[in-house]
VOGU-3710 file (C-alpha; in Angstrom, 3 decimals, decimal comma):
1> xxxxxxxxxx> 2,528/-34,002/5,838  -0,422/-34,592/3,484  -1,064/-33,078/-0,075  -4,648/-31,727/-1,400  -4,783/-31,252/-4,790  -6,517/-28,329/-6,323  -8,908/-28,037/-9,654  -5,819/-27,130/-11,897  -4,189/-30,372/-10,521  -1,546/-28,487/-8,310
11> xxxxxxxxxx> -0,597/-29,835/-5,176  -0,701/-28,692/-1,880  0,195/-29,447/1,561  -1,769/-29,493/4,328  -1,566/-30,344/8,302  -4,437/-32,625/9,377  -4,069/-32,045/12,972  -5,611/-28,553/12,118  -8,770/-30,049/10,839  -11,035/-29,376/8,106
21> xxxxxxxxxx> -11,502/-25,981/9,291  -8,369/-24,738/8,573  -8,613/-26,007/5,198  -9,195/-23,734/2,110  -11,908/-24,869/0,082  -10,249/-23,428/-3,263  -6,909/-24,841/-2,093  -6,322/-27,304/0,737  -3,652/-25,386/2,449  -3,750/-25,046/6,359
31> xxxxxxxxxx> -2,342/-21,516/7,139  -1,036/-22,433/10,461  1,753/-23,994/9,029  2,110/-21,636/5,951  5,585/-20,203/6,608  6,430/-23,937/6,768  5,478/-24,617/2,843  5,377/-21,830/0,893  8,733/-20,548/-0,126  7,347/-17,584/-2,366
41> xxxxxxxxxx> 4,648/-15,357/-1,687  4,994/-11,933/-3,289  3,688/-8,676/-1,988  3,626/-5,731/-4,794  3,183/-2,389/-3,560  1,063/-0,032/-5,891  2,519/3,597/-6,719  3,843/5,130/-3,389  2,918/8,645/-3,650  4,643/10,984/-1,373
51> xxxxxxxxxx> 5,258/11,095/2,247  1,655/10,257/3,187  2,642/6,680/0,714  6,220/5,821/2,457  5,163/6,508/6,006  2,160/4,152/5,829  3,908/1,544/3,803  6,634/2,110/7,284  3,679/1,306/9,247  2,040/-1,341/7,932
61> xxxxxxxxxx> 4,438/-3,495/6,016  5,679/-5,442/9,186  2,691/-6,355/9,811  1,330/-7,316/6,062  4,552/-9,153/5,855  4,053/-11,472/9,368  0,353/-11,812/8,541  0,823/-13,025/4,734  4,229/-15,107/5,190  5,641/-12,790/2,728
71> xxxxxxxxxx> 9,058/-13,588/0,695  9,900/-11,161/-1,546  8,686/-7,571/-2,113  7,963/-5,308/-4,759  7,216/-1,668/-4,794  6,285/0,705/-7,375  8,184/4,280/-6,227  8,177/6,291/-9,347  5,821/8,771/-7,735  7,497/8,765/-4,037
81> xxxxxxxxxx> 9,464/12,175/-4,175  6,435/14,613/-3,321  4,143/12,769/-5,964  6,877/13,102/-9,159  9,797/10,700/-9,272  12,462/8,947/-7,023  15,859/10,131/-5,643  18,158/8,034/-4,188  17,386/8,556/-0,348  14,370/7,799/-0,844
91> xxxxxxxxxx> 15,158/4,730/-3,199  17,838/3,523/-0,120  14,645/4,785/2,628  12,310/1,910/1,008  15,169/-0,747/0,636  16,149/-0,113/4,680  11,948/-1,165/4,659  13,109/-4,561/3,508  11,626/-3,999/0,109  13,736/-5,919/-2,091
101> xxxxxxxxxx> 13,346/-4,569/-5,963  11,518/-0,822/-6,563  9,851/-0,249/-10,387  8,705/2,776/-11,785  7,417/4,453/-15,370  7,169/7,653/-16,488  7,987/9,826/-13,947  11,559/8,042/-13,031  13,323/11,157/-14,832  11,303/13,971/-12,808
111> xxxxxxxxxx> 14,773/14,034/-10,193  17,852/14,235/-12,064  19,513/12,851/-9,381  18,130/9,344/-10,065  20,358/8,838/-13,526  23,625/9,663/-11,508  22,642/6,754/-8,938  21,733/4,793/-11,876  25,598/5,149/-13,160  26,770/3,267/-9,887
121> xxxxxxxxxx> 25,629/0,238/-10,696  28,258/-0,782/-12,829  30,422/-3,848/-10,605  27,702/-4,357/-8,318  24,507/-6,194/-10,103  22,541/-6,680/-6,827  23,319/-3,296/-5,065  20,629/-0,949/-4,258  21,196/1,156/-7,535  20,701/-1,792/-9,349
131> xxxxxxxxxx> 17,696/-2,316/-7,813  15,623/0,187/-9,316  14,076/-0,589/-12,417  13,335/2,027/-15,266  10,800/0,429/-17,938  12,577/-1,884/-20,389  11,114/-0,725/-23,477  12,826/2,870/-23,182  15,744/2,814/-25,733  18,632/0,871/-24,615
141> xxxxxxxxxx> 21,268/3,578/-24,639  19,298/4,913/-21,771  20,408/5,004/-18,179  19,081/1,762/-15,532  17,751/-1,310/-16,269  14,092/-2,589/-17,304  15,016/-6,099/-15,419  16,450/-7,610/-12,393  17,361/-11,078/-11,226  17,842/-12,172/-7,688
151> xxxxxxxxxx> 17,622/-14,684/-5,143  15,102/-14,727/-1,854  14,920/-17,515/0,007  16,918/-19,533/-1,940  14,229/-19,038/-4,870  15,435/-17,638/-8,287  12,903/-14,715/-9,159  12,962/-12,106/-11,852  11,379/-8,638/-12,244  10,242/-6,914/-15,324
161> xxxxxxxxxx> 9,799/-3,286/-15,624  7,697/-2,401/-18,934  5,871/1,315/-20,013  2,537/1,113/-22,113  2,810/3,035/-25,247  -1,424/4,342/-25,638  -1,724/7,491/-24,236  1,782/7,582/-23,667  5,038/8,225/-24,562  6,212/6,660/-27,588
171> xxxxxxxxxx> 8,375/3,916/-26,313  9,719/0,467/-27,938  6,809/-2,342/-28,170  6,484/-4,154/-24,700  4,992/-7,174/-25,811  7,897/-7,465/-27,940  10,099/-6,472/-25,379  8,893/-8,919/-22,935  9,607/-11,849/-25,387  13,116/-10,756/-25,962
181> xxxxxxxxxx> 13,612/-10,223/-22,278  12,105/-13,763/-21,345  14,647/-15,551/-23,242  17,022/-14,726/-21,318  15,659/-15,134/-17,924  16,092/-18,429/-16,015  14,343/-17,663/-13,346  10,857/-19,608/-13,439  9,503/-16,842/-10,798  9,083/-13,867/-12,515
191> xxxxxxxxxx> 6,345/-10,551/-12,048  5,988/-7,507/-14,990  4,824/-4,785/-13,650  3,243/-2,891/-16,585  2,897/0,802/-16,185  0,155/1,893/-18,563  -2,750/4,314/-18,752  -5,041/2,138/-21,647  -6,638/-0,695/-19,412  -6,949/-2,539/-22,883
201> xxxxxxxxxx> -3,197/-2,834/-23,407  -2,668/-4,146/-19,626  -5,047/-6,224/-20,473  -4,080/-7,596/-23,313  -0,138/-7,732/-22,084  -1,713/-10,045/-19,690  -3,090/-12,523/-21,976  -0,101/-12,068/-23,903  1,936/-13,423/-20,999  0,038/-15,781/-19,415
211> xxxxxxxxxx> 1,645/-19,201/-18,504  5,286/-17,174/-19,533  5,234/-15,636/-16,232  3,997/-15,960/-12,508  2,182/-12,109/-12,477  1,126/-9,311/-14,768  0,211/-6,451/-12,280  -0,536/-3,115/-13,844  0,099/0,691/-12,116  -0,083/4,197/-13,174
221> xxxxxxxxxx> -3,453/4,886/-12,989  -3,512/5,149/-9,130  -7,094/3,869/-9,110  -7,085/0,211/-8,109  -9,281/-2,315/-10,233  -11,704/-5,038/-9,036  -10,248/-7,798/-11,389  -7,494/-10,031/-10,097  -7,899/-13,094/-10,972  -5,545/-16,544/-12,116
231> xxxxxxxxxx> -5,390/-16,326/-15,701  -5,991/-19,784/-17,158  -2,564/-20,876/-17,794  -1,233/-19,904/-14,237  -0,437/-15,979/-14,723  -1,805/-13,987/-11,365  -3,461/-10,753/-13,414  -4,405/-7,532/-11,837  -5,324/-4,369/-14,250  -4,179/-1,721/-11,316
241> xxxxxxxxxx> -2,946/-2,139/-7,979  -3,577/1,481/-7,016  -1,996/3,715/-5,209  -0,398/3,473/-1,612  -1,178/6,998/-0,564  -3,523/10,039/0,206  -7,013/9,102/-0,898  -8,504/12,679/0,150  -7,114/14,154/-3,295  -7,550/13,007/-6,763
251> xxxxxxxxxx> -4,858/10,642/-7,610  -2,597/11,587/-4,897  -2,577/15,476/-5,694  -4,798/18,170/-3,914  -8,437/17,918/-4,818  -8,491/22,002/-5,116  -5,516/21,910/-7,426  -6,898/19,369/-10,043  -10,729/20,648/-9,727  -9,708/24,420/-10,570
261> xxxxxxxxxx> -7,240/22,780/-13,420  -10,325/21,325/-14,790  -12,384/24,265/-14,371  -10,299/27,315/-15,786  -7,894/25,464/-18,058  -5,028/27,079/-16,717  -1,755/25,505/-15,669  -1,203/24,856/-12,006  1,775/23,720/-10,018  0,354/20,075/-8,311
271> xxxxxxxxxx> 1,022/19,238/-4,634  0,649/16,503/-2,856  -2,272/16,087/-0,514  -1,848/14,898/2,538  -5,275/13,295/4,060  -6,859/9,069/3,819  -3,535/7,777/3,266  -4,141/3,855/2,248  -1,875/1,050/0,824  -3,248/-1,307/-1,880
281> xxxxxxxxxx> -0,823/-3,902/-2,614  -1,413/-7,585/-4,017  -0,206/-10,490/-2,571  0,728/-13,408/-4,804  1,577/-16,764/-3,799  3,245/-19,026/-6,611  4,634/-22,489/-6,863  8,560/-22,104/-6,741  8,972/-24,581/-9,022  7,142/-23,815/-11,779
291> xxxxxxxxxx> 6,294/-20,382/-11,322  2,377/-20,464/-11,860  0,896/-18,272/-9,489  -2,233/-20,564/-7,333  -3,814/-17,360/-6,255  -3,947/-13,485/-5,769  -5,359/-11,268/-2,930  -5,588/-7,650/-3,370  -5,303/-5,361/-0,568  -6,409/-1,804/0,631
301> xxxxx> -5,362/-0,928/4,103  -6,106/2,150/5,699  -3,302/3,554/8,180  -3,004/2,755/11,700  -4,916/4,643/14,169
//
């Protein structure tokens, strides 16, 4: 097998009997043979919201995962219990979906539930319940974990749960956090997901990080951004994923709901809606060895028909 070297000076292997054709002109990789070469390619799922979020991510993750030689994935599911936290069925629903490590933010307290499953993880570090991140930057006395090391296909990877703190919640510093957290990690394969409302402070976390981790990928906002991109220094960088759920609402709730909040000022009770459901989800592929990220593809599928 060949190697084609791309502008960063990154190698890559390629299968000539394919031809030029098959060749990517950013990155000289045949994708015929891709499952035979890559050994990481990540797949983060934006904020599943509801039932309308988990049955299409059912649906179509088989498929995203044959047609993208996807390794490991990633979900966000703080919003996957009717649009307001997690429980643990649903948690164990998404795992039995192959996913492999679930984040969330600031709705991971809206089911009580979720703090007793949290309390099982103690003598199992790779079980489900240990699987499902709360952000790292809450206070440490808190229940879950901000982090998680594992192992997929044979690969060392880490995952990094932090909260933004503008327009939020008053939580510890996550740039801070991250550093602390990073010298402890071994793994050179690691993604933060960054749940934030200020696109600035995503932003900035991602500069912050770059060439310290393999992706900075940013939820909460449901609304998915135009801006991925491989940060100079080999950090995959994506403001929002967006949400994997019902588009015929506003940010996963009822349109009717939100547009009468706006216009009488009155409390309402959000539901889900129900109608448009999409997944957005970004696929990353990364050099196992080193961890830099070599590119990042943003999806937004529609269901099946």
């Amino acid at each position: 097998m060949l190697r084609s070297m791309d502008s960063r000076g990154l190698l890559f292997p390629y299968e000539p009997s394919c031809g030029e054709a098959c060749r990517s002109e950013s990155r000289g990789a045949c994708y015929h043979r891709v499952s035979a070469f890559i050994h990481m390619r990540i797949l983060f799922i934006g904020d599943i919201f509801g039932r309308p979020g988990r049955n299409i991510v059912k649906d179509r993750l088989p498929g995203i995962v044959r047609d993208h030689a996807i390794n490991l994935i990633i979900a966000n599911g703080e919003n996957s219990a009717a649009g307001f936290g997690i429980t643990p069925a649903l948690a164990e629903e998404l795992f039995e979906l192959n996913i492999d490590v679930i984040t969330t933010g600031n709705h991971v307290w809206d089911k009580r539930e979720i703090i007793d499953y949290f309390q099982m993880v103690e003598g199992n570090g790779h079980g489900p319940a240990r699987r499902v991140l709360r952000p790292a930057n809450y206070p440490s006395d808190m229940p879950g974990s901000g982090v998680y090391e594992g192992i997929k296909a044979k690969v060392p990877y880490a995952v990094i749960n932090l909260q933004g703190r503008v327009f939020m919640a008053s939580n510890d510093d996550p740039f801070r956090t991250a550093d602390q957290l990073l010298k402890k990690i071994q793994a050179k394969i690691i993604l933060v997901d960054i749940h934030a409302e200020a696109t600035s402070e995503k932003i900035s976390l991602g500069w912050y990080l770059d060439g310290r981790v393999t992706a900075v990928v940013g939820t909460h906002t449901h609304v998915p951004t135009a801006d991925e991109r491989v940060l100079p220094n080999g950090t995959a960088y994506v403001t929002d994923v967006g949400m994997t759920g019902p588009y015929d609402g506003v940010i996963g709730v009822k349109k009717e709901l939100v547009v009468g909040k706006f216009l009488s000022g009155m409390p309402v009770r959000f539901e889900p809606a129900t109608g448009d459901a999409r997944l957005c989800a970004v696929v990353i592929d990364c050099d196992e060895a080193t961890g830099k990220a070599r590119s990042i593809e943003r999806l937004m599928l529609p269901a099946e028909p």
